[in-house]
C-alpha angles and dihedrals in degrees: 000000000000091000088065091055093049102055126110140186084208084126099028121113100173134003115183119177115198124205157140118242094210099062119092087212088077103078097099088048096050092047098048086043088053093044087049089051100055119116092248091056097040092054085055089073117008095183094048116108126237108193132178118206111195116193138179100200100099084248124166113260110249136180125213124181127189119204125201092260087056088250106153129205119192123200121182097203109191093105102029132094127240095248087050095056086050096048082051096050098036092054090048095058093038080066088056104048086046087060100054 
């Protein structure tokens, strides 16, 4: 799990996770949603946005994340893993702090 500990909103603008509460496929989404809302997240970047977006429309979760070169990543979650969510994310972000 050390990929969970090094991850960072320090180039998020806006993460926003959609789902319904009432599908068993949103586990992955609820659980990323409650990592990227942790105190230690949340003081990496005190102006990003964590959103939650609860539907019940039987949707599909989905991820989106806005970085603040408006950059966007977007992650349907329904048959991913958690660490696979974060590896995403995580390279994602490691793109960004290389071009600084």
């Amino acid at each position: 799990m050390a990929a969970i500990r090094g991850a960072s909103l320090k180039h998020v603008a806006r993460l926003t996770v959609s789902f319904c509460p009432f599908d068993p496929k949103t586990a992955t989404a609820r659980d990323f949603l409650l990592r990227v809302s942790c105190r230690r997240m949340i003081d990496s970047n005190p102006k990003c946005q964590v959103i939650s977006n609860f539907k019940n429309d039987g949707s599909e979760p989905v991820v989106d994340v806005v970085f603040n070169d408006k950059d966007t990543l977007t992650m349907k979650t329904s048959n991913m893993k958690l660490m696979d969510m974060v590896t995403t994310f995580n390279n994602k972000c490691k793109e960004k702090d290389v071009g600084e």
